[in-house]
C-alpha positions, 0 to 999 in steps of 0.5 A: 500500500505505497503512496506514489512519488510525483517528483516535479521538476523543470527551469527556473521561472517555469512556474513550478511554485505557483504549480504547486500552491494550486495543487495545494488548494486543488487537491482534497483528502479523497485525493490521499495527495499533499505537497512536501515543503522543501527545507531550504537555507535560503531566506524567506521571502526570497525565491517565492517558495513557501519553503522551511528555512534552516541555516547551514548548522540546523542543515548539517545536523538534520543532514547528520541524524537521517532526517532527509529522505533526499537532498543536493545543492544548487545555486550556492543553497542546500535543498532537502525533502524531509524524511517525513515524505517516507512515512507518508507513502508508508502510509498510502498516501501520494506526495508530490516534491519540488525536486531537482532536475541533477537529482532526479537520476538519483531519486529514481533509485530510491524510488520504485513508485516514482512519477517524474513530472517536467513543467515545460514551458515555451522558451522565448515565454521562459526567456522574458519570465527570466528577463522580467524576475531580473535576478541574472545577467543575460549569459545566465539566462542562455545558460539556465535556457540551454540546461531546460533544452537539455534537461527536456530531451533527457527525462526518463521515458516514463515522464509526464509533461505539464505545459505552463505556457498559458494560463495558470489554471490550466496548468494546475488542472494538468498536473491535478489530472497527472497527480490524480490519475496516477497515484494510488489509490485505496480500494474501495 
């Protein structure tokens, strides 16, 4: 009675957050689905995410007593999935990760029931939502766009896609529609 992993990855400025917040407001209990925060030692506030901030102390002594089910580094901050989500599928129910893209191979391994979920977007869209956020030069900018190409060509065949090139609400309703579909569900 394993819950299913849905593991989201996709670009910066793909939208992946605001994804997840109307999950969160989409989702019901008859769905057995929640959304895992990410323990991060950004700030609040920064990024957009509603994350758990940890300073690097508090994220080497939970890194040093197992409390991570997953974790990595990226763009000088260390991100997590608590080890808390292991329970949950313990207990059926799905659960649904902002995960990283270098990581996923490394989730693969770790878990049998693992959806990969890339939130795609068209490139010149992603280009001026990258443009617009104002946070890196235009070289970084190319660079974050060629690892999006790169990173689509190589998800695992399995994947699903979610398209967040137009509205929001018609992005949440995909992967509403991925997360319920495919996840387990109890017999009736």
């Amino acid at each position: 009675m394993s819950g299913t992993l849905f593991y989201l990855v996709g670009a910066s400025g793909s939208g992946k957050d605001s994804l997840l917040t109307g999950c969160r407001a989409g989702l019901l209990p008859q769905h057995r689905c929640c959304v895992a925060h990410r323990y991060i030692t950004r700030a609040p506030g920064i990024g957009g995410e509603n994350h758990i901030h940890l300073t690097e102390a508090e994220f080497a002594q939970r890194s040093q007593l197992d409390m991570f089910a997953m974790q990595w580094d990226s763009h000088s901050y260390r991100y997590a999935i608590g080890s808390e989500v292991n329970s949950w599928l313990d207990q059926g129910v799905n659960v649904i990760v902002n995960g990283s893209r270098e990581y996923l191979p490394q989730a693969l391994t770790l878990y049998d029931e693992l959806v990969p979920i890339l939130v795609d977007v068209n490139s010149e869209l992603l280009r001026d939502r990258l443009v617009q956020r104002g946070r890196e030069t235009p070289e970084e900018i190319e660079r974050r766009l060629a690892r999006h190409a790169q990173l689509v060509q190589t998800m695992p065949s399995h994947s699903f896609r979610v398209d967040n090139s137009g509205p929001l609400e018609d992005g949440v309703a995909a992967l509403l529609d991925i997360v319920i579909s495919q996840g387990w569900q109890p017999a009736v």
